[in-house]
FIMAR-514099 format. One line per 10 residues: number of its first residue (from 1); their letters; for each residue x, y, z of N, C-alpha, C. Coordinates in pm, 1 decimal, padded with zeros to 6 digits. Layout:
NUM = a = X:Y:Z:X:Y:Z:X:Y:Z; ...;
//
This chain:
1 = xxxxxxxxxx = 10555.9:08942.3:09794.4:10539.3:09057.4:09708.7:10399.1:09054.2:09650.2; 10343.6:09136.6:09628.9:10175.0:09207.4:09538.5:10221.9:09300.0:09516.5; 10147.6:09305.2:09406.4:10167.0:09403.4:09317.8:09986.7:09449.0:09240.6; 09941.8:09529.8:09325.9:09834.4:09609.1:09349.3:09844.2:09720.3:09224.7; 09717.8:09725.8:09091.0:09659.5:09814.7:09003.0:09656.2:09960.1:09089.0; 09732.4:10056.2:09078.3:09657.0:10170.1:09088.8:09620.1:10255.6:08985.3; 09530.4:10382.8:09020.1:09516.0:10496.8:08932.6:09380.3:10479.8:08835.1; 09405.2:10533.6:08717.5:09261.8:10504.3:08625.8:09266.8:10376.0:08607.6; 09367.2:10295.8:08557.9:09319.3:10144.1:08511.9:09217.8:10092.4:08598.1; 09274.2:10135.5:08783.3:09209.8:10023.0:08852.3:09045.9:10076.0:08873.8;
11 = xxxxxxxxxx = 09054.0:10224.7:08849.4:08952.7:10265.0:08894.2:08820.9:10250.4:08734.3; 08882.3:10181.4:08636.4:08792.0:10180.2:08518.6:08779.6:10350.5:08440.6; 08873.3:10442.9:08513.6:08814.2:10577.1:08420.3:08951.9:10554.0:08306.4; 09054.3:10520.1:08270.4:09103.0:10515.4:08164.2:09129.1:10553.8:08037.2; 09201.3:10639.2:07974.4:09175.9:10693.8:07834.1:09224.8:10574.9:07762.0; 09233.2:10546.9:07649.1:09320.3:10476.5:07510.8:09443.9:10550.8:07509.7; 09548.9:10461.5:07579.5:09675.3:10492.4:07567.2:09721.2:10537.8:07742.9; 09631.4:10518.2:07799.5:09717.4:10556.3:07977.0:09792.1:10398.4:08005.3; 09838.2:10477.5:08035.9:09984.2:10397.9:08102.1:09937.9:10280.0:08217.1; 10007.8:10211.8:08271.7:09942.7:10120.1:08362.6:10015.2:10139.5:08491.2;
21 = xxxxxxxxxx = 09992.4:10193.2:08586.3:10055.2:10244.4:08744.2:10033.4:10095.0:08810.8; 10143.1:10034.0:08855.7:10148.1:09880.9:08969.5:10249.5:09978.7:09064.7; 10170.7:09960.5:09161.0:10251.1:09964.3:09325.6:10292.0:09806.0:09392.8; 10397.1:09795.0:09359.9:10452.8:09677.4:09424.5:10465.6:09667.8:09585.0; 10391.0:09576.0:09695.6:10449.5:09572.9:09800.8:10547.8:09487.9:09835.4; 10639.4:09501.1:09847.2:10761.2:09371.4:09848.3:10874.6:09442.3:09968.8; 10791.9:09432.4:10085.5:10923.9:09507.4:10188.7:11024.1:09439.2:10172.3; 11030.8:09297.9:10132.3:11201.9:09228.4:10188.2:11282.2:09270.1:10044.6; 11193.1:09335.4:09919.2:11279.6:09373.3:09816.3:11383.0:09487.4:09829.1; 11502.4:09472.2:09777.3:11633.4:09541.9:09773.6:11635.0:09665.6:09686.8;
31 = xxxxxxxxxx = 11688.4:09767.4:09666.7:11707.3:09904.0:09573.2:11692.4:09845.5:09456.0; 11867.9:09689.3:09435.9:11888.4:09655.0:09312.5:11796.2:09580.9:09263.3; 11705.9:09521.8:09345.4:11574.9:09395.7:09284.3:11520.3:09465.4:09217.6; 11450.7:09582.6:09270.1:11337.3:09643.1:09242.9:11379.8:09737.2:09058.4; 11494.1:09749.6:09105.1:11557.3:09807.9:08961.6:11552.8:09752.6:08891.4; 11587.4:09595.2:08923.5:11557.3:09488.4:08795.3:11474.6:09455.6:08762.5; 11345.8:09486.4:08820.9:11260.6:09389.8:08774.2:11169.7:09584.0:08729.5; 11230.2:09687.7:08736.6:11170.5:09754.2:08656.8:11242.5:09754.4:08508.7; 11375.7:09755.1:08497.8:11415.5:09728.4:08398.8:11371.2:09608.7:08266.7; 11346.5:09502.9:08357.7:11279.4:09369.8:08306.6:11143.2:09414.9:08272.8;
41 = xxxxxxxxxx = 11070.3:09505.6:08305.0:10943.4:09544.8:08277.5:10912.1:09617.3:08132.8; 11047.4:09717.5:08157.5:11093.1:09790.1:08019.5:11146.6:09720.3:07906.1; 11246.7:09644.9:07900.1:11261.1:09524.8:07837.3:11171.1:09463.5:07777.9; 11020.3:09475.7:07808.6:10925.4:09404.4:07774.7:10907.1:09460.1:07597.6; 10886.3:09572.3:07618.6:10853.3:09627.9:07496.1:10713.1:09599.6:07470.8; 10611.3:09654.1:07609.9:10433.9:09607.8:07635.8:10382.1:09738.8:07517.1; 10298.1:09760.4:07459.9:10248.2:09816.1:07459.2:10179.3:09969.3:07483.7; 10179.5:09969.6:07627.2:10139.5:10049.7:07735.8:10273.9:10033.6:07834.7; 10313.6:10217.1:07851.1:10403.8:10227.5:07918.6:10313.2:10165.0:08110.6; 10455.0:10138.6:08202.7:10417.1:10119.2:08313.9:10484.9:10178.7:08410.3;
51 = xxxxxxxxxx = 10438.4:10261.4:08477.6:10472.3:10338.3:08581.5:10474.4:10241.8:08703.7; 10616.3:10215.0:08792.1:10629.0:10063.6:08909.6:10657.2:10142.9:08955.0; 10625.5:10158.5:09125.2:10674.9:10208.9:09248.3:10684.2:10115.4:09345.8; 10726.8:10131.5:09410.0:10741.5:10010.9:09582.8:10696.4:10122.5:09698.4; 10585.5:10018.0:09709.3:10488.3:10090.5:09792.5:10561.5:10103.7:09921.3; 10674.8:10070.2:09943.3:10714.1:10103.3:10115.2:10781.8:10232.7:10108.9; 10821.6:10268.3:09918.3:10904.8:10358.5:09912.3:10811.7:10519.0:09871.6; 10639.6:10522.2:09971.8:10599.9:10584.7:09903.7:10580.4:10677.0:10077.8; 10617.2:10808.6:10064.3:10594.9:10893.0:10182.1:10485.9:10988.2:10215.7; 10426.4:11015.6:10076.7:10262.6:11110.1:10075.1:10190.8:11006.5:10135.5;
61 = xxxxxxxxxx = 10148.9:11055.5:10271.1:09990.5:10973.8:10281.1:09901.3:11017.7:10226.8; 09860.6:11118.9:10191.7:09756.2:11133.1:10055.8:09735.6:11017.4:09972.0; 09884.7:11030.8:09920.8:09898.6:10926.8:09748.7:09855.1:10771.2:09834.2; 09943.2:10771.3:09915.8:09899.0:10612.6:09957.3:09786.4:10584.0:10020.1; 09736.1:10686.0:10036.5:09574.4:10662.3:10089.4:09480.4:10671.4:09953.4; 09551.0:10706.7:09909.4:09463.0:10691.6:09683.3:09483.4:10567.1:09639.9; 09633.2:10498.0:09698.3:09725.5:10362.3:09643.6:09585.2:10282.5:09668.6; 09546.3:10281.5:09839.0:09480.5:10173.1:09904.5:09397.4:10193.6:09845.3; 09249.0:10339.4:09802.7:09146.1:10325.2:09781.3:09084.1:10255.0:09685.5; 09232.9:10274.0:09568.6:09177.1:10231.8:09385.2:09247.1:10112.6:09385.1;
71 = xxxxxxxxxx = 09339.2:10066.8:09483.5:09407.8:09957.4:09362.7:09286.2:09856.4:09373.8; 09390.6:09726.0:09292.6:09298.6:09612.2:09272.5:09406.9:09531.6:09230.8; 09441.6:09428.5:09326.1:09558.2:09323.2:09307.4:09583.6:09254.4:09168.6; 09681.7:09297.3:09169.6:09711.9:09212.8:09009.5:09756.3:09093.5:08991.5; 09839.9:09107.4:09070.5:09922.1:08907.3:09163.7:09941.1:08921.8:09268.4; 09979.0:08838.6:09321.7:09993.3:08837.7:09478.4:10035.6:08672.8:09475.6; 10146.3:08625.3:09571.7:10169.9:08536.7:09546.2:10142.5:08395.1:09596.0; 10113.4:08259.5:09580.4:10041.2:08154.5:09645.1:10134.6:08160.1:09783.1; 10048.2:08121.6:09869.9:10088.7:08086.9:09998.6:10163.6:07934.0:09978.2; 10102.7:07847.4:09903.1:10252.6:07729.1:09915.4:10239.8:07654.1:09758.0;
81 = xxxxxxxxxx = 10307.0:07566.6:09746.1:10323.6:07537.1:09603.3:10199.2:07467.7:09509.4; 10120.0:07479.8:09440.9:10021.6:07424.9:09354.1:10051.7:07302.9:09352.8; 09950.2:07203.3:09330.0:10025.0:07029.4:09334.3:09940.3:07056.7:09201.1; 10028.6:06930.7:09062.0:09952.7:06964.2:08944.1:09809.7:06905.3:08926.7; 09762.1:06871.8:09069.0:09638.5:06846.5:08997.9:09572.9:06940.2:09047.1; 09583.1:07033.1:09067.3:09484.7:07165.0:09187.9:09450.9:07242.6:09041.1; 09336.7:07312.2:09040.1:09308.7:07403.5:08944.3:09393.6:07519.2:08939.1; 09401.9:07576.8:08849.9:09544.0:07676.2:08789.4:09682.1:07628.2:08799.2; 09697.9:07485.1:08839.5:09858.6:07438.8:08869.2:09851.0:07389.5:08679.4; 10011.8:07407.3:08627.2:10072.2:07354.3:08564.8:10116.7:07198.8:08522.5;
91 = xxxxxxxxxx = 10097.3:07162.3:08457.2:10171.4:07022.6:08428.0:10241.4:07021.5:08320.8; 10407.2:07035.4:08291.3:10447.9:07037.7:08192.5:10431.3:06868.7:08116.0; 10375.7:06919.2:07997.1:10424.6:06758.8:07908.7:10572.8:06686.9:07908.1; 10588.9:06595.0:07868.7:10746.8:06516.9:07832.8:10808.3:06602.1:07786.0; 10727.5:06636.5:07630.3:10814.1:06680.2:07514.1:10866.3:06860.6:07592.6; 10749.4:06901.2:07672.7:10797.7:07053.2:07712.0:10942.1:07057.2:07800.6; 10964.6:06942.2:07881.8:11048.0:06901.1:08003.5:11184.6:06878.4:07884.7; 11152.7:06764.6:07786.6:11284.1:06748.5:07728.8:11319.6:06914.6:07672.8; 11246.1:07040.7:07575.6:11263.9:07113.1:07568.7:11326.6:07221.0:07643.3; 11268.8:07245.0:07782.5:11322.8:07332.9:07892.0:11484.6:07224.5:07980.8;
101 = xxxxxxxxx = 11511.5:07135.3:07928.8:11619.2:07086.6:07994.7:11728.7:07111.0:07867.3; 11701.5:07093.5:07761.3:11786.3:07086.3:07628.2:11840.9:07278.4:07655.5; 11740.6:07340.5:07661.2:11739.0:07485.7:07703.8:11858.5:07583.8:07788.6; 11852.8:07487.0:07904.3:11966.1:07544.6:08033.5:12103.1:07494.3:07988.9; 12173.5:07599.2:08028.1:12317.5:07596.0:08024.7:12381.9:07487.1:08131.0; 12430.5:07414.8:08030.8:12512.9:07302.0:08125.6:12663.7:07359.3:08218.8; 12684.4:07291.0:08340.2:12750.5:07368.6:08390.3:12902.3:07280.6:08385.8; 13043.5:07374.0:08322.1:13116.7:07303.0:08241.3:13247.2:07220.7:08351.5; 13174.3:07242.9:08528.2:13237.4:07176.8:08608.0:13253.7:07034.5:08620.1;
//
């Protein structure tokens, strides 16, 4: 999945207060994924509303020939896993590990 800036954001013309347009490409994503993770977007309670589409679900070639011209990748995801010593990889501390384990629901089987 990427998830590619379109519209004014990507193109820098922007007012104070436009919304933020992401075209998601995620062909192997499902109706219900894509619902969730717009819902999860809304949930956020950002700031700036966000307009999400799935770019496979887009049929104007016009628009998607605008998608390709302006976007500008926003994520896109690593090709294989970060080792923690690689630059931008993670290393959780002890105390974060005892925290995120104290965290998860134990399972009461």
């Amino acid at each position: 999945m990427k998830c590619p800036r379109s519209y004014a954001r990507a193109r820098g013309d922007h007012r104070d207060g436009s919304d933020i347009d992401l075209a998601v490409d995620a062909a192997g994503m499902s109706s219900s994924e894509f619902s969730a993770l717009n819902g999860g977007l809304e949930a956020l309670g950002l700031i700036y509303r966000v307009d999400l589409l799935r770019l496979q679900d887009v049929q104007d070639e016009a628009f998607r020939a605008r998608i390709e011209r302006d976007r500008k990748i926003f994520w896109e995801p690593r090709t294989r896993s970060a080792q923690a010593a690689e630059p931008g990889a993670v290393e959780l501390k002890e105390f974060q590990i005892r925290r995120l384990r104290a965290s998860v629901p134990r399972n009461k089987n």
